[in-house]
C-alpha positions in Angstrom: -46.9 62.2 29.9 -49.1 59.4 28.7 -52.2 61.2 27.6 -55.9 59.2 26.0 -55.9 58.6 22.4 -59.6 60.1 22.6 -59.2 63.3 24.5 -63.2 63.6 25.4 -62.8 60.5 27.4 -62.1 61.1 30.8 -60.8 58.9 33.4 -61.1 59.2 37.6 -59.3 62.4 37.4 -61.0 65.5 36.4 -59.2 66.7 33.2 -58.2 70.3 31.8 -61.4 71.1 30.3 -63.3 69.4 33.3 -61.4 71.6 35.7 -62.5 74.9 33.7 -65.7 73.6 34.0 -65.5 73.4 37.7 -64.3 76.7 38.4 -67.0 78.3 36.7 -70.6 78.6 38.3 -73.6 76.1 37.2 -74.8 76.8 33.2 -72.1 79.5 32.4 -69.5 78.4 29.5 -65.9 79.9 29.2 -65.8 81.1 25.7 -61.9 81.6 25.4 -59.2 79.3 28.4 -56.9 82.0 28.3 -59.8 84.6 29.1 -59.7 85.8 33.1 -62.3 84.0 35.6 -64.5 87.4 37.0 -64.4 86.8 40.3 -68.2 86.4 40.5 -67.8 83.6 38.4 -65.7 82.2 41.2 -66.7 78.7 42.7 -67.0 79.5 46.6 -65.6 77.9 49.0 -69.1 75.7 50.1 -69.2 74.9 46.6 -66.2 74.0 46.3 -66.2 71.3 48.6 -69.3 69.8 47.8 -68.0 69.2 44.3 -65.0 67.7 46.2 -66.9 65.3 48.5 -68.9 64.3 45.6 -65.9 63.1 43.5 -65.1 61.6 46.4 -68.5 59.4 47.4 -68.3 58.8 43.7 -64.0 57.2 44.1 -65.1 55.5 47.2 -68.0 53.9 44.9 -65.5 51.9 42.7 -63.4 50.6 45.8 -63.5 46.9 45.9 -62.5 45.2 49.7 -61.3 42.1 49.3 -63.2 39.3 51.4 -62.9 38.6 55.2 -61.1 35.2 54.4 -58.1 37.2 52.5 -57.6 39.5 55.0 -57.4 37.3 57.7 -55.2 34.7 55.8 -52.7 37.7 54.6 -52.2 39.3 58.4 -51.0 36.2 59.2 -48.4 35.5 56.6 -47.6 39.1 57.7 -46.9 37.8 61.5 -45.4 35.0 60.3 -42.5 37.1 57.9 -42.7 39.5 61.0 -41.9 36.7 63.9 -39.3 34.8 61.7 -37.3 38.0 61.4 -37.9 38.9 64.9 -36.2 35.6 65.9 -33.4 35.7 62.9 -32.0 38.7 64.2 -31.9 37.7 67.8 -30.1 34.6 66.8 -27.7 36.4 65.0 -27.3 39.2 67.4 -26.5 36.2 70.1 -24.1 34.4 67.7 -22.3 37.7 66.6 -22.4 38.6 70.7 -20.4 35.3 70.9 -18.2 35.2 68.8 -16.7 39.4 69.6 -16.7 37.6 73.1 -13.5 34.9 71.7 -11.6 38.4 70.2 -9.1 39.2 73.3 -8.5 42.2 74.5 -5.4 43.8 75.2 
């Protein structure tokens, strides 16, 4: 496991100390890792998800789209390779066809 040379740092992915924060409720600290989680001190479910849509709307901020002119240029290299192979294997599927035609039967 490749893990940050600075283990404050944190990336796109919530780390272990991040996650312990999460699955406590707003302002209360978790003295000990190993300790048990009360179950008031229990994310619920609403909460849960909003913290989930917000890392979310906050991933979907760093997506870049590449521009109209790339998209349309790539599909068609893509129909291209897609057509070429199309008609390949026909061919061959007609020359094989063929040539088990010449093998006589007995």
């Amino acid at each position: 496991e490749r893990r940050s040379p600075k283990p404050d740092v944190e990336g796109s992915s919530p780390s272990g100390r991040e996650l312990c924060k999460i699955s406590l409720k707003k302002g209360k600290q978790m003295a000990n890792p190993n300790t048990k989680i009360k179950k008031e001190d229990k994310l619920t479910l609403t909460d849960g998800l909003k913290n989930y849509f917000k890392g979310v709307k906050a991933e979907w901020g760093k997506v870049t789209w590449p521009e109209k002119h790339q998209i349309i240029v790539e599909t068609g290299i893509v129909l291209f390779v897609v057509i070429a192979f199309t008609v390949a294997v026909y061919l061959m599927d007609i020359i094989f066809k063929g040539l088990l035609g010449l093998i006589p039967l007995r």
